[in-house]
ROVEX-671713 format. One record per residue (C-alpha): residue in three letters; x, y negated, z. Coordinates in pm, whole numbers, padded with zeros to 5 digits, always signed. Each point is the difference from the previous one (the first is absolute). Example, Ala and Ser with C-alpha at 12.3 -4.5 7.8 and 13.67 -1.06 7.14 Angstrom:
residues 2
ALA+01230+00450+00780 SER+00137-00344-00066 
end
This chain:
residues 114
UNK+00029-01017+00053 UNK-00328+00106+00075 UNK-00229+00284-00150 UNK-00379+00179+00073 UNK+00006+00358-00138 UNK-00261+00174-00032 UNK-00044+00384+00044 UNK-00008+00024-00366 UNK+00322-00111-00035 UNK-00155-00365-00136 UNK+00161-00314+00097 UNK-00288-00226+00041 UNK+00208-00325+00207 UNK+00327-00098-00013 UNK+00181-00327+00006 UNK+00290-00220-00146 UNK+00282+00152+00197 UNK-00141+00336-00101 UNK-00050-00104-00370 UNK+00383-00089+00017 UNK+00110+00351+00147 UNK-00196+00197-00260 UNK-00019-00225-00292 UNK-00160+00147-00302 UNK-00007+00321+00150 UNK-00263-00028+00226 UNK-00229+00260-00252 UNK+00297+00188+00015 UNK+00000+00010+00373 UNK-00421+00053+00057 UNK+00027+00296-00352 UNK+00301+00141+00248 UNK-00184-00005+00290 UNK-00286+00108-00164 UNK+00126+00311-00178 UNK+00205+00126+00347 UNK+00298-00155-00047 UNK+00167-00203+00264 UNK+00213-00329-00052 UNK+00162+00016+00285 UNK+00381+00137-00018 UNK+00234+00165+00209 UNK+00332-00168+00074 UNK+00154+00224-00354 UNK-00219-00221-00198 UNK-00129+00283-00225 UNK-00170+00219+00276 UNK-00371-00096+00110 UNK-00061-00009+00345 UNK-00213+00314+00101 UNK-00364-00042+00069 UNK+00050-00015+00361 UNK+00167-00248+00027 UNK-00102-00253-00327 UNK-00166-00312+00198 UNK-00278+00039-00228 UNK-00074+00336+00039 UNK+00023-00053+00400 UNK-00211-00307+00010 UNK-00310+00185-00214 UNK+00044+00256+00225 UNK-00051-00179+00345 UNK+00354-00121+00101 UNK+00080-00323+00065 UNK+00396-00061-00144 UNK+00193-00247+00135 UNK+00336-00179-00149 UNK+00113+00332-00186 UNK+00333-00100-00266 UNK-00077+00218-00331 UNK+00109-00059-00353 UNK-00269-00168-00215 UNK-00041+00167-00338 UNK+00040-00313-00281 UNK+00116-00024-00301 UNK+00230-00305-00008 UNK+00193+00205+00274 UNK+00054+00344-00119 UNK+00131+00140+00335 UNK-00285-00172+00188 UNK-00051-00344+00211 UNK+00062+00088+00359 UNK-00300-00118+00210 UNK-00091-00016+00333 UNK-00409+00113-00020 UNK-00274+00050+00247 UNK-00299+00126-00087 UNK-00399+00028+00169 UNK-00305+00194-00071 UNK-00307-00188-00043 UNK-00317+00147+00121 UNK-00346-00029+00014 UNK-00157-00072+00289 UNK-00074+00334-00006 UNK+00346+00114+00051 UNK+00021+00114-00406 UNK+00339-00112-00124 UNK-00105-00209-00312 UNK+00394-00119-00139 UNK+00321-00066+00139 UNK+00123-00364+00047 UNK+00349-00018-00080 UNK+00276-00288+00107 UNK+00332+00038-00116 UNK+00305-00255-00030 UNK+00361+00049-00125 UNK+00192+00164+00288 UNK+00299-00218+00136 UNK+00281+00203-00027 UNK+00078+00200-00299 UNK-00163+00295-00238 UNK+00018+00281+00208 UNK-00353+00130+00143 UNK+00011+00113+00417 
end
């Protein structure tokens, strides 16, 4: 799947394979973002990843991630979907970073993040 977040948080682009990965919870994932939160889980399944390492969080600030396994926070899978993400800030020509743009595909083998 594919995503644009913005700074705020806002998911302003995504696409079918995203759609399928988040579902319905989309809002859920753009209020979560929005409010702080991270969707992104450690290998537990219950514990978010720290700030410092959340693609997200790395991509708005200037880093660009590439092919990092994390959980993926969804409801129709309680302990998370394992995914293989990468993530890149997108800037204006001025060098402000404006969003993130996120890629992220089931990871081949198994549930467990790193």
């Amino acid at each position: 799947g594919v995503m644009l977040v913005g700074v705020d948080g806002r998911v302003s682009l995504y696409n079918r394979a995203a759609e399928h990965y988040l579902g319905a919870w989309r809002d859920q994932f753009e209020r979560a973002l929005g409010d702080g939160a991270r969707p992104f889980l450690r290998p537990d399944g219950k514990t978010a990843l720290p700030l410092e390492e959340d693609p997200v969080a790395r991509a708005l600030s200037g880093e660009t991630v590439r092919g990092e396994r994390v959980l993926l926070r969804v409801p129709s899978r309680p302990g998370g979907r394992a995914v293989v993400v990468s993530a890149t800030p997108q800037r204006t020509p001025q060098g402000l970073v404006t969003g993130a743009l996120l890629s992220f595909r089931e990871a081949p083998d198994g549930p467990s993040a790193k």
